[in-house]
N, C-alpha and C positions, 0 to 999 in steps of 0.2 A: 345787344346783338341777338340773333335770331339763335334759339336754339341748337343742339347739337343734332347730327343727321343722324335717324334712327340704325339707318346699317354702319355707323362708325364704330371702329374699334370699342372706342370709352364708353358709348352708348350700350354695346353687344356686352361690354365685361360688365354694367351696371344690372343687365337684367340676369347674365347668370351669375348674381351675387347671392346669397341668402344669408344673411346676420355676417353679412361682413366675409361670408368665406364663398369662395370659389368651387364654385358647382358645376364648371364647364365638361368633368369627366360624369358627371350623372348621365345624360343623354344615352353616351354611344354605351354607356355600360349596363343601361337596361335596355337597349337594343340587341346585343349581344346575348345575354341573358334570353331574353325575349326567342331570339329566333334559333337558340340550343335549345330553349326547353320546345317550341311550337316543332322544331325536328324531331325531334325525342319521341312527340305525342303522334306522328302520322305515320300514314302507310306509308309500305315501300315506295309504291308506285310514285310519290308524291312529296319529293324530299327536298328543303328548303334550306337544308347549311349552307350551300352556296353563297347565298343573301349575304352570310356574315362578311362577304367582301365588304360592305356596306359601310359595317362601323369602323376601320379606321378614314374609311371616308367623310364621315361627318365628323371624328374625333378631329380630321386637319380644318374642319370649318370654323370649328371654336374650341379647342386646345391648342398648346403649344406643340414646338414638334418634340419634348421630351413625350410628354402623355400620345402622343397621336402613333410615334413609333412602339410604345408601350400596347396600345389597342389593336398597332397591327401584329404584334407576337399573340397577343393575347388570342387575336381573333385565328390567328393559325394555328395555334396548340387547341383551340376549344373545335376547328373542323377536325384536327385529326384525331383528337379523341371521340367524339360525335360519332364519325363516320366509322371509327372504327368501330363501333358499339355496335352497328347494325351487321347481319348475315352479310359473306361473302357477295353473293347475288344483288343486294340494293344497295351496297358503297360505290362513291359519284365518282371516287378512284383520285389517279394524276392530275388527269385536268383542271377538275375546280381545285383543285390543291394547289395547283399552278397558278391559277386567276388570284386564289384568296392571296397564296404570298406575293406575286407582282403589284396587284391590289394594293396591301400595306404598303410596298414601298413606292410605289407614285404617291400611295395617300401622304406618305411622310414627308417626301418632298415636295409637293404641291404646298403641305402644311408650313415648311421650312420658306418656300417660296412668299408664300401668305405673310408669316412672320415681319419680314423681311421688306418687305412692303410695307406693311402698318406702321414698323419701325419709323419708317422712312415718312410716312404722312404724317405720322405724329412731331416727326424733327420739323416737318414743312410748316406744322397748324402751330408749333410754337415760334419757330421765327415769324410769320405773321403776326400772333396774337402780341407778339413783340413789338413788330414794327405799328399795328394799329396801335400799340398803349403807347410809342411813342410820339404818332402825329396827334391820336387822340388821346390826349392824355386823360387820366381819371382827371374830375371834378368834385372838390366839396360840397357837400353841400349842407346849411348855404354855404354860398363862396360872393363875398365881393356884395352884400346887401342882396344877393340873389336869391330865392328859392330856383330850382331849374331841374329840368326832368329829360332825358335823351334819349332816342333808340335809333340806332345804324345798322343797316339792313345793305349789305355788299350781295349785288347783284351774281357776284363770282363765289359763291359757298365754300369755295375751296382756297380762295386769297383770301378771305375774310379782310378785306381792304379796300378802299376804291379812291374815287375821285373827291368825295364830299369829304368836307371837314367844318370844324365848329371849335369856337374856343369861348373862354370868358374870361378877361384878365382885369382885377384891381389895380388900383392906381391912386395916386395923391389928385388926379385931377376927374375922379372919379370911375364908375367900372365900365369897361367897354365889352363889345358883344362880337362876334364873327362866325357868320355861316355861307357858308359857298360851297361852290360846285364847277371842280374844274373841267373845263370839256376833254372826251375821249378818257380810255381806260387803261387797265394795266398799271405799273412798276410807272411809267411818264406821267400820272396822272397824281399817283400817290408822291411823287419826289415834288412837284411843282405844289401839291396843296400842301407837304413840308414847308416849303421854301418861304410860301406866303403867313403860314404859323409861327413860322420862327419870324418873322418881319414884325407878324402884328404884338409877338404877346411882348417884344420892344417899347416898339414905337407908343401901344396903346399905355403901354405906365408913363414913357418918359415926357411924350406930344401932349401938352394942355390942348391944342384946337383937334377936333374929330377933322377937321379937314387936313394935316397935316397929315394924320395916321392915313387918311384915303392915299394923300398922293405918293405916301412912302410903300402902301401897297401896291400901287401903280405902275412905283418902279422896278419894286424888287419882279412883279411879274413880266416886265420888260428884258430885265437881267435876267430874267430865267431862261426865257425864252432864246435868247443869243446863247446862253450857254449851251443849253442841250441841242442848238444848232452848230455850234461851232465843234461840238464833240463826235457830232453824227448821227445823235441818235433823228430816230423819225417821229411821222405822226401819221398813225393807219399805213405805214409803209413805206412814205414817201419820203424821204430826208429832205425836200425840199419844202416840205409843209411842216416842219419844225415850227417856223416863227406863225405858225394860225392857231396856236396854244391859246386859249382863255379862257376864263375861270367867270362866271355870277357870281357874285355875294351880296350879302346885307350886314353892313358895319351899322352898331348902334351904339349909344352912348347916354350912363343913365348915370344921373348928377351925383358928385359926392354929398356925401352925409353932412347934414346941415345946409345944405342948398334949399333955396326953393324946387319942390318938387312938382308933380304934376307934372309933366312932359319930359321925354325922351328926344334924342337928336339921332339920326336915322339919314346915312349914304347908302343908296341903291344904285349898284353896279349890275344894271342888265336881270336883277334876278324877281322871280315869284314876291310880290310883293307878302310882306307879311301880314296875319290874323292878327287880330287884339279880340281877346273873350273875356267878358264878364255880365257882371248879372243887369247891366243895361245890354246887353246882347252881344252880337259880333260884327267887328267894321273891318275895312280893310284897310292898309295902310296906302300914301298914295303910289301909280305904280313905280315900275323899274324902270325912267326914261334914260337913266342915263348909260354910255356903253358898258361892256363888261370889264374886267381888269386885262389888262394886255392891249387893248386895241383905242388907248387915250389917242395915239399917234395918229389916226385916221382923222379925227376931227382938224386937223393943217394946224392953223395961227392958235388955237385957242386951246386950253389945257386942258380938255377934252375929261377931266374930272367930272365927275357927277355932284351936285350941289347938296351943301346940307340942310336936311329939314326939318325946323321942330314940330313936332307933335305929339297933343297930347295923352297921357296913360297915368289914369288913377291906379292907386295903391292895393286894390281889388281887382285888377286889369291885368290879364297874362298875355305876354306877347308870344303869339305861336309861328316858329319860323318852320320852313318846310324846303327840300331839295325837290326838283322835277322830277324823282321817282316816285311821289305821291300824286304831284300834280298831273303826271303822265300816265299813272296806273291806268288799265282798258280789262272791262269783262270779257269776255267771248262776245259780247257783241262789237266791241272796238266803241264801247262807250267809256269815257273818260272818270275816273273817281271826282265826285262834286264834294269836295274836302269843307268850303263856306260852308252849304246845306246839310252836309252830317254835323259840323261843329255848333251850327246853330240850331237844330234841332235838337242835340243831346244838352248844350246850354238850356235851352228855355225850357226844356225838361225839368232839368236837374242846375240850379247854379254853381251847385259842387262839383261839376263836371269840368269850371275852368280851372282848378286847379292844376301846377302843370303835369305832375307824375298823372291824373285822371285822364287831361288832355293827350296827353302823348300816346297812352293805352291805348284811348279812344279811337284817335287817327292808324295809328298801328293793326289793330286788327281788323278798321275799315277799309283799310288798303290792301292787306292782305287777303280779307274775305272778297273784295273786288274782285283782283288780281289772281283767284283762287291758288291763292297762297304762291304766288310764281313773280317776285318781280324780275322785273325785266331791267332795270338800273339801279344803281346806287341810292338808297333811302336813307335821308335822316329828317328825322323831326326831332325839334327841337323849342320846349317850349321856358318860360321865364317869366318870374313873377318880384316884384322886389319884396323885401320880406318888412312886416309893419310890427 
């Protein structure tokens, strides 16, 4: 996952930390300080208590609102002591007296407001961070003869969720792979690439043929799609675009142990075809001719599945799967990220570069320095290697 957003609460409380304790009242309280003693030192003519309205201004930026209604008494006892120190003739009088105590108290509330808020985005970023560790579940690793390395990068910073998903499940008829990308966003996007993870991490232990796991995902995306039509909900608005729901994926399948190895079995539904990197360089897998999940039905008489293909992948060969938010990244100029040409440039570099925690880096901050740091969809790269 991408980073935390630097003005987020956790981020804000990390930097006023100092060995573990909380230093959010330092600020307003050498500002405070600051503009009694800078009053103290000047001429009549030229009197700055006022300012102190200030600090519990910035105390409700980052304090709580116990500390921040605390800075606005503070800052109102320290004007009228201040002011009163000076001759009759240069005290700033009612007025700012007025301002500083109304001051405090918006500051307080502003601050109570703020709280209140945060509260609230933090209840939001944990039910997400929920609901992602539910569709994405952690991975061991290894897990299933795998080495594998992941990064999801949610186009919406604030769902921290999207459309793409990824799984890897073992099995007695060996380990299967899954990455896809369901079309369109939001809460419909994440329940449908649910629906098809709970199908696969099934089907892929209990189905011995890769082709039977294809067409049980086939279906279950077929049943999806009546369901959340029949319920009402829409797609981009329309409730009558409900059944236009579909998903790309790349279903792979890499032999149990004790098998002859050397080759992988690979159903392409409609998506980016996969990378294979290693130190004989980078190829591509063949493409995605066949439809995406959801739309077998259009093909009339014939089962409108995508065919299984074997091919092959040595023991030193990582497969790098990738969602259209990579393939789609665009600089300012509306040129496209060339994901082949950096993978195989930094391969014949480096041949430690296939490895897949290096490769995923790799891709990851070439997309994001593309994209200057801004995507625009749902990203997952996802790369896999079997372990020797």
């Amino acid at each position: 996952m991408s980073g935390a957003d630097p003005g987020s609460p956790a981020r804000r409380q990390q930097l006023l930390r100092v060995r573990g304790r909380n230093v959010t009242w330092v600020p307003p309280l050498l500002l405070l300080v600051a503009i009694a003693v800078v009053d103290w030192n000047t001429s009549g003519e030229f009197r700055v208590i006022s300012w102190i309205v200030l600090v519990p201004g910035i105390a409700a930026a980052i304090c709580g609102v116990r500390a921040t209604a605390t800075f606005a008494v503070l800052a109102l006892l320290a004007y009228i002591e201040v002011d009163a120190s000076w001759p009759h003739q240069n005290q700033t009088g009612l007025p700012d007296f007025i301002l500083v105590a109304v001051g405090g108290a918006l500051a307080t509330l502003a601050c109570a407001v703020r709280v209140r808020e945060e509260r609230r985005m933090l209840h939001m970023r944990d039910v997400a961070d929920t609901t992602r560790r539910t569709v994405l579940r952690p991975l061991p690793t290894p897990w299933g003869g795998l080495d594998h390395a992941a990064v999801y990068l949610a186009a919406d910073s604030e769902a921290r969720v999207g459309g793409d998903f990824y799984d890897i499940q073992p099995g007695p008829h060996g380990t299967r792979v899954l990455l896809g990308d369901v079309q369109g966003k939001g809460l419909p996007a994440v329940a449908a690439a649910a629906a098809l993870l709970g199908t696969f991490r099934e089907s892929a232990y209990h189905e011995a043929s890769l082709a039977v796991v294809a067409e049980r995902l086939e279906v279950r995306m077929g049943r999806h799609r009546h369901y959340v039509t029949d319920l009402g909900e829409d797609l981009d608005g329309d409730p009558e675009r409900g059944l236009e729901r579909f998903a790309t994926a790349v279903l792979v399948a890499f032999p149990p142990p004790g098998s002859p190895g050397g080759h992988i079995e690979v159903v392409n539904f409609g998506h980016e075809p996969p990378l294979v990197a290693g130190p004989r360089g980078v190829r591509a897998l063949p493409p995605g001719d066949g439809l995406p999940l959801g739309l077998a039905g259009l093909v009339g008489s014939g089962s409108g599945i995508p065919p299984v293909r074997t091919v092959p992948l040595a023991a030193d060969e990582t497969l790098l799967l990738v969602t259209d938010g990579v393939t789609e990244a665009r600089d300012a100029d509306g040129v496209f990220f060339p994901l082949r040409e950096r993978v195989t440039q930094a391969v014949t570099t480096d041949p430690t570069t296939a490895h897949p925690a290096y490769l995923v880096e790799l891709v990851r901050e070439g997309t994001l320095h593309h994209s200057t740091d801004h995507v625009a969809d749902d990203t997952t790269i996802f790369a896999i290697r079997q372990v020797t």
